[in-house]
C-alpha positions in Angstrom: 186.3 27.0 12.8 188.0 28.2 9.7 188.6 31.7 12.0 190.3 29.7 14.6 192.6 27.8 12.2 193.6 31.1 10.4 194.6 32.9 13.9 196.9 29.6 14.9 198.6 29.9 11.6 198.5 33.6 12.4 201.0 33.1 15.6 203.0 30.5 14.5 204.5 32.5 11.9 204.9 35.3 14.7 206.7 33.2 16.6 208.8 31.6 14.0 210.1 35.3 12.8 210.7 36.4 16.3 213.0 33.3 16.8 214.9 34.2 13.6 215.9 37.9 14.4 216.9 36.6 17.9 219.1 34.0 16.1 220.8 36.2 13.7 221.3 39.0 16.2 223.1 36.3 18.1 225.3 35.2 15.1 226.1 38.7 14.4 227.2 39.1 17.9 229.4 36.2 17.7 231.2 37.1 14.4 231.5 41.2 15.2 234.4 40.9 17.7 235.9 38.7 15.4 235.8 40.7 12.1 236.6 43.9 14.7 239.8 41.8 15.7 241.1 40.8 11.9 240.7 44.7 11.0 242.5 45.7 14.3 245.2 43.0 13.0 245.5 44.4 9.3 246.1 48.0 10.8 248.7 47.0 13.1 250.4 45.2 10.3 251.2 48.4 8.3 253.7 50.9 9.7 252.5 54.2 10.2 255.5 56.8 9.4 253.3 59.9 10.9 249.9 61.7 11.2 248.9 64.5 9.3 246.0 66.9 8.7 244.5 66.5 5.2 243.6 70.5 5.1 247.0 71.1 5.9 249.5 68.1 4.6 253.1 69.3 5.1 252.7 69.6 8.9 253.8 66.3 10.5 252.7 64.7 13.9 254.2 61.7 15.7 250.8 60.9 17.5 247.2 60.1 16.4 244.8 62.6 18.3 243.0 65.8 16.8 244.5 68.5 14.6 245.2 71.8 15.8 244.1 73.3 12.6 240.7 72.3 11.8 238.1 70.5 14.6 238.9 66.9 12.7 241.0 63.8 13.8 245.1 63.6 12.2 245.0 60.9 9.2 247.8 57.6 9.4 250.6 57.9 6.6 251.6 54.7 6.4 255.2 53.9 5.0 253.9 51.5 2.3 251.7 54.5 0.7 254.9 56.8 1.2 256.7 54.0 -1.0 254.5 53.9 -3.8 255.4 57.9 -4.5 252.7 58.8 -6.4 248.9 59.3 -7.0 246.6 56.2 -7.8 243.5 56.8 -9.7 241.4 54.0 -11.1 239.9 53.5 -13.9 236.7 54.2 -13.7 238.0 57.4 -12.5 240.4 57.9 -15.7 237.3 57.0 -18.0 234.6 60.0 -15.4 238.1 62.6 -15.8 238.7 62.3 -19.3 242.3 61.7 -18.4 244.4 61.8 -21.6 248.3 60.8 -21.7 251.1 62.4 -24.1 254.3 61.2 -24.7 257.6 63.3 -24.4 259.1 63.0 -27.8 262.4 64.3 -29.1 262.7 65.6 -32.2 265.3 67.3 -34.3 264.1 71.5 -34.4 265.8 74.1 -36.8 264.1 76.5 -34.8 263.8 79.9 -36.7 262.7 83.6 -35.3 260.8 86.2 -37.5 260.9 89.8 -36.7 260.9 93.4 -38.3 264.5 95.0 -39.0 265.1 98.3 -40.5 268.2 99.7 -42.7 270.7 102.1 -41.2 273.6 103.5 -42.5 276.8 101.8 -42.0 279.0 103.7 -39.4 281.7 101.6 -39.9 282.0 103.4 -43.8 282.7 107.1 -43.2 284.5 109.8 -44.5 285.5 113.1 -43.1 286.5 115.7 -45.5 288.8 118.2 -44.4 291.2 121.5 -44.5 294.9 120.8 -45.5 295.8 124.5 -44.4 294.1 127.8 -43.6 292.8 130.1 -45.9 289.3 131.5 -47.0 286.1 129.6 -48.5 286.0 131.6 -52.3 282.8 128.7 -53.6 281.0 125.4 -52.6 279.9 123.9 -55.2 276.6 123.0 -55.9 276.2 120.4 -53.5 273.7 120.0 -49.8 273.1 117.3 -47.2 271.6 114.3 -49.0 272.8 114.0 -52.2 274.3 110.8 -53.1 278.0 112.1 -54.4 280.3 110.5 -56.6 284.1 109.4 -55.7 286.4 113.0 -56.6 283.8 115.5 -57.3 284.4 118.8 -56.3 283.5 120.2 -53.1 284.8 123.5 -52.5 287.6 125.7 -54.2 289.8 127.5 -50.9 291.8 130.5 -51.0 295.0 129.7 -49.1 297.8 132.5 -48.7 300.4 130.3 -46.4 300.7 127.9 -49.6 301.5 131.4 -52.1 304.9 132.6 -49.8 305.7 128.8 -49.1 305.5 128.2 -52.9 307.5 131.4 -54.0 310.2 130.8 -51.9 310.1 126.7 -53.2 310.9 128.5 -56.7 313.4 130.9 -55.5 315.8 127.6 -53.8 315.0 125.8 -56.9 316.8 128.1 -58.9 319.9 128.2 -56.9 320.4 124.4 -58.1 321.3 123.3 -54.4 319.5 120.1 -54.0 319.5 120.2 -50.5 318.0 123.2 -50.1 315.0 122.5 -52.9 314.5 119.0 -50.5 313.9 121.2 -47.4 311.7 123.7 -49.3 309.8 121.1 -50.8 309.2 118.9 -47.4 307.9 122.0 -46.4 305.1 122.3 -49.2 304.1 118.9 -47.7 304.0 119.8 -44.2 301.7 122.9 -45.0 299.3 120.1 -46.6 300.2 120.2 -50.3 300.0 116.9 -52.7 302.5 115.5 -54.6 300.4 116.4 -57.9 300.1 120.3 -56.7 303.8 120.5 -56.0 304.5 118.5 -59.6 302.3 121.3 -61.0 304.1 124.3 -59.1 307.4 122.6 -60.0 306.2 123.0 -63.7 304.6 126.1 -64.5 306.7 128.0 -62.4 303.8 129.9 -61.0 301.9 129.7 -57.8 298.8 127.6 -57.3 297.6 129.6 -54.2 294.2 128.2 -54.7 293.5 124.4 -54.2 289.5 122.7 -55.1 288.7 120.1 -52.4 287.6 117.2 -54.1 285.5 114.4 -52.1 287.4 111.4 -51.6 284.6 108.3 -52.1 281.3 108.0 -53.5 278.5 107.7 -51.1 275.6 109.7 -49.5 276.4 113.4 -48.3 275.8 113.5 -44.6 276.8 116.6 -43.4 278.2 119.7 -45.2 279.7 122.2 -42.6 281.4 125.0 -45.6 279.6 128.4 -46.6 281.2 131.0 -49.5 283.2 133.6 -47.7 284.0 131.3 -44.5 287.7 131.2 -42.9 288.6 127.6 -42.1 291.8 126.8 -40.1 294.1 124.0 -40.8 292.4 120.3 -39.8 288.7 121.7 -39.8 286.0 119.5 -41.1 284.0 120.2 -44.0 281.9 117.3 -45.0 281.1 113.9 -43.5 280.0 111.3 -46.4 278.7 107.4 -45.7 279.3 105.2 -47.7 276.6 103.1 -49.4 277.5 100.4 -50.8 277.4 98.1 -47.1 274.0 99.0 -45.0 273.3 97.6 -41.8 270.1 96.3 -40.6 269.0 96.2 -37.1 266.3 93.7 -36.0 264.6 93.5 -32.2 264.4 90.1 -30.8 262.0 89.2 -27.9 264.8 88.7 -24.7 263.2 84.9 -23.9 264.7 83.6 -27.3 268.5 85.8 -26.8 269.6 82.3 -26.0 269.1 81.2 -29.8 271.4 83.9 -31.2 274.7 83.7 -32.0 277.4 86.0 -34.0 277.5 84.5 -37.8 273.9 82.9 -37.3 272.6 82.9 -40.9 269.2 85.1 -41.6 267.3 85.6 -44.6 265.6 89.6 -45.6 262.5 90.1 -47.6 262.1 93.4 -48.8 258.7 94.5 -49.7 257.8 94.0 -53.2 261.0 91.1 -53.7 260.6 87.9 -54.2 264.0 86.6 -53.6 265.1 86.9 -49.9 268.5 88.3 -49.3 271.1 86.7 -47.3 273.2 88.0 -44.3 274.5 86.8 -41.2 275.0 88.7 -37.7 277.4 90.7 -37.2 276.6 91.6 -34.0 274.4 90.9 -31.2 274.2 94.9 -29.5 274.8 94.8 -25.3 272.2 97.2 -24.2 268.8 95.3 -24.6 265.3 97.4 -24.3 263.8 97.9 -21.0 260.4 99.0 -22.1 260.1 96.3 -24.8 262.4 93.4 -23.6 264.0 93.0 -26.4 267.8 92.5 -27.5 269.1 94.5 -30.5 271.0 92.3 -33.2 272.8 93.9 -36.7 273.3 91.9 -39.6 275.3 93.9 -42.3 275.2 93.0 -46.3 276.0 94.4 -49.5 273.5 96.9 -51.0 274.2 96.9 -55.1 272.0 99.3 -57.0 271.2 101.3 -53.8 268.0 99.4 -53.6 268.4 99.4 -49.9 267.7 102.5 -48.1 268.1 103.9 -44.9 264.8 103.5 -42.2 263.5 100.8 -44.8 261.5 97.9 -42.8 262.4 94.1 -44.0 261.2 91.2 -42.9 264.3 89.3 -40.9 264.2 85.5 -40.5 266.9 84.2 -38.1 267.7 80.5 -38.4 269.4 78.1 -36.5 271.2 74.7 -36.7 268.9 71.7 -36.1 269.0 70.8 -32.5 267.9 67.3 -31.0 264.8 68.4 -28.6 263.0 66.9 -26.1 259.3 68.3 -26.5 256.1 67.8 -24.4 252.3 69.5 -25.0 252.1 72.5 -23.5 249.4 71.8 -21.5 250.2 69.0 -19.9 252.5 71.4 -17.6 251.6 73.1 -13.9 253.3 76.3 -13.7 253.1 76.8 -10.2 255.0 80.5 -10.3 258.5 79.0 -8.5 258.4 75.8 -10.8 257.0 73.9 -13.4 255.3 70.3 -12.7 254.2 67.6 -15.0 252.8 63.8 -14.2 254.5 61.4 -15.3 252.0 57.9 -15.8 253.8 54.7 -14.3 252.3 51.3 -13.6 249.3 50.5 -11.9 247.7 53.6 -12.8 250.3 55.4 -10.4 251.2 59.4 -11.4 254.2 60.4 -10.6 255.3 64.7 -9.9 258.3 65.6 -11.1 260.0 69.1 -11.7 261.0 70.2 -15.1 263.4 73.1 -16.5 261.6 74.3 -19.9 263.2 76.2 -22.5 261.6 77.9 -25.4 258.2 77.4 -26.6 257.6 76.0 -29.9 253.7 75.9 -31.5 251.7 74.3 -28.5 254.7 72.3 -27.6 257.1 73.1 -24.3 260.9 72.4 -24.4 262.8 70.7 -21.8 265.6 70.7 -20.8 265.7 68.5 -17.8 263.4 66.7 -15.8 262.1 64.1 -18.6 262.8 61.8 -21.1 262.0 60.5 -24.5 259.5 58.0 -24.1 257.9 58.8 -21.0 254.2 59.4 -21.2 252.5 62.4 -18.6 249.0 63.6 -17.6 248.2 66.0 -20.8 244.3 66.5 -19.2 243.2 66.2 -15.8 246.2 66.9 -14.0 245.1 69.5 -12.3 242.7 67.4 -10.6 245.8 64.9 -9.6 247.8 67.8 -8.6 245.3 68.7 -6.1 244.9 64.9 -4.7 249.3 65.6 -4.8 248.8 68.2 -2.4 246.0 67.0 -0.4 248.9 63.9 0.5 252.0 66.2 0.8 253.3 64.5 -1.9 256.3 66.2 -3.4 257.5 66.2 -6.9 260.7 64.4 -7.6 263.7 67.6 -7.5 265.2 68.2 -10.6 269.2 68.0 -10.3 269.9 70.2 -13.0 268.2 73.0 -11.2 269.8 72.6 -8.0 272.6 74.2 -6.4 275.6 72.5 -5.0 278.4 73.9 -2.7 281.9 72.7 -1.9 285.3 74.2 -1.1 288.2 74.2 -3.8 291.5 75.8 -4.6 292.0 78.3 -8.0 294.4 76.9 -9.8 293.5 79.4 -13.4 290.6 81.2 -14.8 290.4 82.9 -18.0 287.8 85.4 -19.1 284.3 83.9 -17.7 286.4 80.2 -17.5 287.4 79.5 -13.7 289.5 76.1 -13.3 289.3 74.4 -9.1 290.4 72.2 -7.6 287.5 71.1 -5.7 286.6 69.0 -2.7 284.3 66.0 -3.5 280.4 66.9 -3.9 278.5 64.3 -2.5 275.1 65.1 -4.0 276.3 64.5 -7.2 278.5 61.3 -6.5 281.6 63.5 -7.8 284.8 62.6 -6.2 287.7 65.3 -5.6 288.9 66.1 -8.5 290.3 69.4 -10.6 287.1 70.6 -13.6 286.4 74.2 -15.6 283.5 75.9 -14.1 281.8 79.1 -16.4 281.1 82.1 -14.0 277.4 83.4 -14.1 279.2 86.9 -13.8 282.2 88.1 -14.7 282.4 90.3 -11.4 282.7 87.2 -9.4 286.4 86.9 -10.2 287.1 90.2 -8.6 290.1 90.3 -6.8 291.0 86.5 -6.9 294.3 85.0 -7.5 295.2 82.1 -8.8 296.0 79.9 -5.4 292.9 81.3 -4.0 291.0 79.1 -1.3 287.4 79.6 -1.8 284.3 78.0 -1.2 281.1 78.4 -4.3 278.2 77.5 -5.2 277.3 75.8 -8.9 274.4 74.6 -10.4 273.9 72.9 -14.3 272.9 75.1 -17.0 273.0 73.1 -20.3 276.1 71.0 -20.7 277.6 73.3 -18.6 278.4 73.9 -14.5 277.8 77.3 -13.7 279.5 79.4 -10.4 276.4 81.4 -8.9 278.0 82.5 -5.8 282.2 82.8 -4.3 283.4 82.9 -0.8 287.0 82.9 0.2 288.0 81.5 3.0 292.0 81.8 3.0 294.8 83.2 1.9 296.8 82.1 -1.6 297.9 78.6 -0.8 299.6 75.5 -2.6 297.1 73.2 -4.1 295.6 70.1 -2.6 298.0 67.4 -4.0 295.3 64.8 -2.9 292.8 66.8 -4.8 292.5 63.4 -7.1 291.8 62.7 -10.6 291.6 65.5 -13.4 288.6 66.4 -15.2 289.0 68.5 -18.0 285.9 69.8 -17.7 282.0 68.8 -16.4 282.3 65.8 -14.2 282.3 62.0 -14.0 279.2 59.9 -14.2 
């Protein structure tokens, strides 16, 4: 009995599962089409702009179907993604990256450049000693290349037989009494290279001084000495070269990225090894040929040298420094050198990162400088990025251009250049939102004035660098002609905002 009542209660429950699944198969049934239809509807809702392999973004279909790359159906972009113009990561994804934000700061920077200079003599401070007249080398005095020499010290001691007849027949007019005469005779002892004081002391003694010691005219270091005993020199010959010492110049090598720091009277401070007190110079000179091998530029600072302390092929220590300058800086790493450009992410809202191209300028500690693309304030993807960049790239997403780094054409008329200054009058540029108007322009090279005129109808191409706008490229396209008197407003030089 109990067996029979077990087995009842055995199929009942059978039966009441069975009905169950067939219930809820037919509710699912019922609701599928449904939920199918609302997805359908959602899809349809959002425009689709074009289709696009993932593997290969930057090609563009109009139509849905499979990708001729790889064996894998073309992906919707639709227009409200292209709108948002950036990457969205969540975050729990921010917290499993580690991603980390900096912000771009600006900051006042007296930036400063340390390299290794080395003292040369001054070429600007020589002397060249040489013969008044001819004659015969009788003795050199004690003297040979290197010594430091003092300002009339003797040098040699010449034997000159055109001054001994020139100087008798002085005498013999003198003692005519006929002034003219002793004039002419005595212009003559100064033609043939005699001083004033020899020609005093002929005049006097009444003998001839056929010999004449050659004294060195300024104190300094003996370069060259080019006189032997028992040499014939002719009129004009050279005997000595002596530099002066008492002015040195240094000349220090500067890495070629930072040339753009230097500038002609840029203060620098010299440490000599075994000083305390740096000296002070400025530079004279930045040098035009720059080191292949090396990549460097050559500059020369000059200063005074008291005491002869400083000595030619001496190494200092040279410290160039520069006006503080308002810079906008961002971390190093938070930038994607790509090879053609530099990237960074810029964080926006809703956990939205934004590409955009930068132009950097020096590099200062771990910290990047640029010059355009940023701005103060902003915060960008400092860790991770790379990681974002790829997700960038996967989407086709481009970074934002940077307008400073672009180049702009237009036609214009010359109406004056000066050195590397060219002044147009210039059609409007619609990129920039410039009207017609007449600006300065700096040439990127000289050569590119080359046989213009002013008058000149041309057409260029400029781009920003700095504060200024910079001619890359000329084209004429016409003859001299008047200028556009519908050129509009002047601009004396950049452009209106």
């Amino acid at each position: 009995m109990n067996n029979k009542i077990v087995l009842t209660r055995s199929l009942l429950a059978l039966a009441l599962l069975a009905l169950g699944v067939a219930g809820g198969y037919q509710l699912a049934s019922r609701k599928q089409p449904a939920a199918t239809a609302a997805a359908s509807a959602g899809e349809a809702e959002r425009k689709v702009l074009y289709w696009y392999d993932p593997m290969v973004p930057t090609q563009k279909f109009d139509q849905p179907g499979k990708s001729p790359f790889m064996d894998m159906q073309l992906v919707p972009r639709y227009a409200d993604e292209a709108q948002e113009g950036g990457v969205s990561v969540s975050p729990q994804a921010q917290q499993s990256l580690g991603l980390r934000l900096a912000t771009v700061e600006q900051r006042g920077i007296a930036s400063s450049i340390e390299v290794l200079g080395t003292v040369q003599l001054s070429e600007r401070d020589i002397s060249i000693v040489q013969a008044r007249a001819s004659g015969f080398v009788e003795r050199v005095y004690p003297l040979a290349p290197g010594d430091v020499v003092v300002a009339g010290a003797p040098l040699v001691e010449l034997l000159l037989p055109e001054w001994e007849g020139a100087q008798r027949e002085y005498l013999a007019v003198k003692a005519l009494q006929d002034e003219t005469l002793r004039q002419a005779a005595r212009q003559r002892l100064r033609l043939l290279g005699m001083t004033d004081a020899v020609i005093a002391q002929v005049e006097q003694s009444g003998t001839v001084q056929a010999r004449s010691t050659v004294r060195l005219p300024r104190a300094g270091l003996l370069a060259e000495l080019m006189v032997r005993p028992g040499m014939t020199v002719s009129a004009g010959m050279s005997l000595a070269r002596v530099n002066g010492l008492g002015t040195v110049w240094v000349e220090a090598a500067v890495p070629q990225a930072q040339g753009p720091l230097l500038r002609v009277g840029q203060p620098a401070e010299l440490l000599l090894p075994g000083e305390a007190t740096p000296r002070r110079a400025k530079i004279s000179a930045i040098l035009p040929q720059a080191s292949a091998e090396a990549r460097t530029l050559r500059v020369r600072l000059e200063l005074p040298n008291p005491g002869l302390r400083l000595r030619e092929g001496m190494s200092l220590a040279v410290r160039l420094q520069s006006a503080t300058e308002q810079l906008l800086l961002v971390p190093s790493e938070a930038v994607i050198r790509t090879g053609r450009r530099a990237l960074a992410y810029v964080a926006e809202d809703s956990g939205r990162y934004r590409p955009v191209e930068l132009e950097l300028g020096q590099e200062i500690d771990d910290q990047l400088v640029v010059r355009s693309g940023l701005q103060a304030g902003q915060q960008v993807v400092a860790s991770a990025q790379f990681l974002i960049d790829s997700e960038a790239s996967l989407r086709g997403l481009q970074p934002t251009p940077n307008a400073a780094t672009s180049s702009h054409s237009t036609n214009g008329v010359i109406e004056a250049f000066e050195g590397d200054q060219l002044t147009l009058n210039h059609e409007p540029v619609p990129a920039l939102k410039w009207p017609a108007m007449t600006m300065g322009f700096r040439l990127a090279e000289p050569a590119l004035a080359k046989g213009l005129r002013t008058g000149q109808r041309l057409r260029f191409s400029f781009m920003q660098r700095g504060d200024d706008y910079v001619i890359t490229g000329i084209e004429p396209t016409g003859p001299v002609g008047p200028v556009d008197p519908h050129a509009g407003h002047k601009a004396a030089s950049g452009a209106s905002q």
